[in-house]
N, C-alpha and C positions, 0 to 999 in steps of 0.2 A: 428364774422359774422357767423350766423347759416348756416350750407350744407344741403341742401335739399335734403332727398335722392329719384330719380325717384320711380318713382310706377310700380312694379314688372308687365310686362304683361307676362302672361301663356301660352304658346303653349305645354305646358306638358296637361293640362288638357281636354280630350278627354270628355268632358259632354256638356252638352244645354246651350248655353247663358240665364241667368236668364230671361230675355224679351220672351223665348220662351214658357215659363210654365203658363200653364191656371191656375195659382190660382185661382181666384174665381171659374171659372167654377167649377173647383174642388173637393171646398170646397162645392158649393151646392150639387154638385154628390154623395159625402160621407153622407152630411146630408138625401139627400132622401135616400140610401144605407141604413141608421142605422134605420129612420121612418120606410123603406117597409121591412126591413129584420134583424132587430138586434138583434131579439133572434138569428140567425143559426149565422151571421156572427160575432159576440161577444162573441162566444162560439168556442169550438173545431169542428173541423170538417175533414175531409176528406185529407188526405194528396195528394192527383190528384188534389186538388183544390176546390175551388168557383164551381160549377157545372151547372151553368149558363151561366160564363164565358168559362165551359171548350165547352160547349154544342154550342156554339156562334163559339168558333174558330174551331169548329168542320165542322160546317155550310160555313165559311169562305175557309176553306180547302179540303171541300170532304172527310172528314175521319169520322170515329165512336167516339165520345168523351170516350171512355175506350181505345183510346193511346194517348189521350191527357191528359200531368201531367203538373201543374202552379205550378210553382215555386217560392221562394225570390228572385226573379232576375233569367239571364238565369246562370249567374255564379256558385251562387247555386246548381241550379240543374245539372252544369257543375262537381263539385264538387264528386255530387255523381254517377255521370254516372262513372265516373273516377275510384271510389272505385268499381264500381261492375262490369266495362267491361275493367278496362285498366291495374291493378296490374298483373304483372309478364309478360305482354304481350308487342307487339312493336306498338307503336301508331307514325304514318308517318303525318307529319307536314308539314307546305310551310315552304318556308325558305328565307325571316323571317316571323315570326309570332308573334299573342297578348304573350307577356311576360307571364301576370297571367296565360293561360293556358298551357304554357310550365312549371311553376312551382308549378300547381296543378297536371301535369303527373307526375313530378319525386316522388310528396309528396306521391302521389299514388301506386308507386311501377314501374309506367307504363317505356322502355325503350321508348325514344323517337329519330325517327332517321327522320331527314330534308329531303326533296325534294327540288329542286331549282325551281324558277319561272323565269321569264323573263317578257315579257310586256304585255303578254297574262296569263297570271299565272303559276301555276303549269304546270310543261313540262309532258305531260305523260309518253315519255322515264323516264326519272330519278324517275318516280314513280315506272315504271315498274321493272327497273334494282336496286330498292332498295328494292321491295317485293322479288325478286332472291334472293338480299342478307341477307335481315333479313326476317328471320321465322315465325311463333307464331305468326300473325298478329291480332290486336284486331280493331283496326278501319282508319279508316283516319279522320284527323282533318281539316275542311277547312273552312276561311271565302269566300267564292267565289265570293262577291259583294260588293265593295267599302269599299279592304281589309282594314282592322285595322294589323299595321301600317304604307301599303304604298299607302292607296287609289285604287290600282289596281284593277280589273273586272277581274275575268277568262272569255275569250271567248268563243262561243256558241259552237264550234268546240272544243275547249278542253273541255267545259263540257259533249259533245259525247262521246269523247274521256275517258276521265275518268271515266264515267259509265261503257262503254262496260268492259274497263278493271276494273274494279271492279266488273262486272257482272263476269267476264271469272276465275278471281283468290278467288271469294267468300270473298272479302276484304267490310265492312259493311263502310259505308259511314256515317259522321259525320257533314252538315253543319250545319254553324252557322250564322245565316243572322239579324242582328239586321240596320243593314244598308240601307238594299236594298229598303227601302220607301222614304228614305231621297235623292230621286234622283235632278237634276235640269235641266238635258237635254238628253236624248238618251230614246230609247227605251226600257224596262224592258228585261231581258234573263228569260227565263227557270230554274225554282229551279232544282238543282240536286234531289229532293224530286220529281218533277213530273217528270224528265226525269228516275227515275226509279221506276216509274209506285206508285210512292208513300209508298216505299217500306223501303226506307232510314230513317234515324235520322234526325228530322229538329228541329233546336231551333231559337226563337229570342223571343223579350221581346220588353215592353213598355215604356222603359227606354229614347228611340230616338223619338219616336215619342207621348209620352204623359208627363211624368217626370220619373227620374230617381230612385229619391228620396221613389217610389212606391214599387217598387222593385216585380215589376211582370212581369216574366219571363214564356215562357213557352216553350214545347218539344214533339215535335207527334214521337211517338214509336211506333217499334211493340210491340204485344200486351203483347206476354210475360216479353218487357223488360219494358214497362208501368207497370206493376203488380210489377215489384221488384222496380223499380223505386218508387212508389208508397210506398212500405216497406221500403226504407230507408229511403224518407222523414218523413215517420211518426216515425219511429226511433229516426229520428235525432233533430226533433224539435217539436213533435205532430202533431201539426196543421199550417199549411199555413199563411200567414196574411189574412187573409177573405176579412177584410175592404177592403185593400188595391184593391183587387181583386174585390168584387162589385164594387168599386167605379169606375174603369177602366171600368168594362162591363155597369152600367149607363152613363160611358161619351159617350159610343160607342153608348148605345140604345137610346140616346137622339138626334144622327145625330150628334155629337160633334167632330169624328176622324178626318173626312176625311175637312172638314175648317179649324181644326186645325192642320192637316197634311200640308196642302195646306200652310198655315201662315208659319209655320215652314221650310218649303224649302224654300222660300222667303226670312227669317231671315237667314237662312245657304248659300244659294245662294250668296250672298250680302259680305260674309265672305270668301265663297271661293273665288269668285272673286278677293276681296283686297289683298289676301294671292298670287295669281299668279300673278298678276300686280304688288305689292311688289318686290317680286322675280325677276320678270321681269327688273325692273329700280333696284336693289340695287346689286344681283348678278353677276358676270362673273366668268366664267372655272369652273360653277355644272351645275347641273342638277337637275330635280323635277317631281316628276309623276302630270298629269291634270286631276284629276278624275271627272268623271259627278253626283258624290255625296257622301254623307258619310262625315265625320267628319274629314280626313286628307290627310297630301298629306306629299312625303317621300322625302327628301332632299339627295342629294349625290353630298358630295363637292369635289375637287380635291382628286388624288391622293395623300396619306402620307400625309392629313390633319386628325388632332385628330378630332373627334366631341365631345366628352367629353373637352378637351382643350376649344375648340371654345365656346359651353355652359358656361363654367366657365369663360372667360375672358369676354363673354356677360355680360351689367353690364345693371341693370334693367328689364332681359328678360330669361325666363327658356325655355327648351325644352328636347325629352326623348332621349338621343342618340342611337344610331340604334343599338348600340350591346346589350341594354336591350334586344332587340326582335331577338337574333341572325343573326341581320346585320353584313355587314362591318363595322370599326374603323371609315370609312369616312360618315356616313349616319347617320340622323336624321327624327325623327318622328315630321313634325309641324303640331297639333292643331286646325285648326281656328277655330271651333265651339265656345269657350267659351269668346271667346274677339271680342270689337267692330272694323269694319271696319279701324279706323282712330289706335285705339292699334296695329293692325295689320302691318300698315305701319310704323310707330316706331317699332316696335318689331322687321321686318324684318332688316331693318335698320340697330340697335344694332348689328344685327346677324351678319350683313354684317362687320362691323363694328371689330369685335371681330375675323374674317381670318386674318385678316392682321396685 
């Protein structure tokens, strides 16, 4: 008698449900891209970017497009912010935070020392009383809007808070907001970018709200560190993807985002919800953050429960245990973006399933 074996659903993977991505759209967006523009974007170019697009999200932000650099993704340009501002210095992290960019600091040279959060985010005390302790300060790293990997929102009051004192110790600011669109109920907060008069690092990318697969990222700088920024991407890979980059600024100049933004939190809406009403009927003795958007929500099960254990004895269902991201033994990173409503509920389940 044949065993059937279940079909793996994914709470590891932190990307778009395939239903989210405008194919077609897309593909006409790149075709007119290459018709109105295929000599410049077929060719090398500019390592700042598409210059259309930089000019757009210039417009979008209030800034001058000579400190906006586009990127291969924000990781990318993550990458190299890292080599030229974070080697031999001390970069202050939430704690927990995205894995990749704790292991792009160390590749880097960068010390990396944690602050704690709570259910408002980052504490400023423990920022404060860890800039005391470690010296040589090169930035602070912070997703502050429907963190990756616990879902949580810094509140409006500690992002006060967190400016002033980075205003007072000359500590340069780092967000990273590739989230903050993908809302489905609350009010938008303040970029740490406009609460410091637009003075700070902002990066996010197209990855959440058009495809991933684009890999166009971008980073408003000041202007000096835009100019080096600028020098290492052309360093490192000549030219930018062009295509990829028109083709993003046609979705946008065609009135394409903001429908397709709109579809997309609909689609995630519907996901998050399953994933807390899951939780809700399959769990007892954890806990889970309820975020108003973004791609996950952070799981914290009893005390002196493994979450690596739990993942492995789950049998047709993965997830990222929390100490990938400098969690506790007991916390897990769950996914819902990339599975459907009804996977969700099985998934959970499994989960549930695998405590005991």
């Amino acid at each position: 008698m044949a065993v059937t074996t279940p079909k793996v659903i994914s709470f590891a993977r932190g990307v778009p449900a395939p239903e989210c991505l405008a194919a077609e759209d897309l593909a006409d967006c790149a075709r007119a891209a290459v018709e109105r523009d295929g000599k410049t974007i077929l060719s090398y170019g500019s390592g700042a970017g598409y210059t259309p697009l930089r000019e757009l999200l210039g417009e979008w932000f209030g800034v001058a497009p000579s400190r906006i650099v586009v990127t291969n993704g924000s990781l990318n340009g993550f990458v190299l912010l890292a080599q030229q501002l974070g080697r031999g210095k001390t970069v202050f992290v939430e704690y927990p935070t995205y894995d990749r960019a704790i292991k792009i600091l160390i590749e880097n040279g960068a010390s990396v020392v944690a602050v704690a959060m709570d259910e408002d985010g980052i504490v400023p005390e423990e920022l404060e009383n860890q800039m005391r302790l470690n010296q040589n300060a090169g930035f602070l790293y912070t997703i502050p809007t429907f963190q990756n990997p616990t879902g949580q929102t810094l509140s409006e009051p500690r992002r006060q808070s967190i400016v002033a004192l980075a205003e007072q110790q000359n500590l340069l600011l780092f967000e990273d907001d590739p989230y903050s669109l993908i809302r489905f109920e609350g009010e938008a907060l303040p970029a740490l970018f406009d609460l410091t008069d637009k003075k700070s690092i902002y990066s996010s990318s197209f990855s959440k709200t058009i495809a991933p697969g684009l890999r166009v990222g971008w980073f408003i700088l000041p202007e000096e560190i835009a100019e080096s920024l600028t020098e290492a991407a052309t360093a490192s890979y000549i030219t930018p993807v062009l295509l990829a980059q028109a083709t993003v600024h046609e979705f946008i100049t065609r009135g394409l985002f903001e429908p397709n933004l709109q579809r997309i939190n609909g689609l995630l809406k519907a996901r998050r919800d399953a994933m807390l009403s899951a939780l809700d009927n399959h769990f007892s003795g954890a806990t889970w953050t309820r975020p108003h958007g973004g791609f996950f929500t952070w799981l914290t099960l009893p005390a002196g429960t493994d979450a690596k254990d739990v993942i492995a004895r789950a049998e047709g269902v993965t997830a990222v245990p929390g100490s990938d991201f400098g969690g506790p033994p007991n916390t897990m990173r769950l996914a819902y973006s990339f599975v459907s409503p009804d996977e969700i509920e099985t998934g959970v389940e499994r989960l549930a399933v695998a405590i005991d």
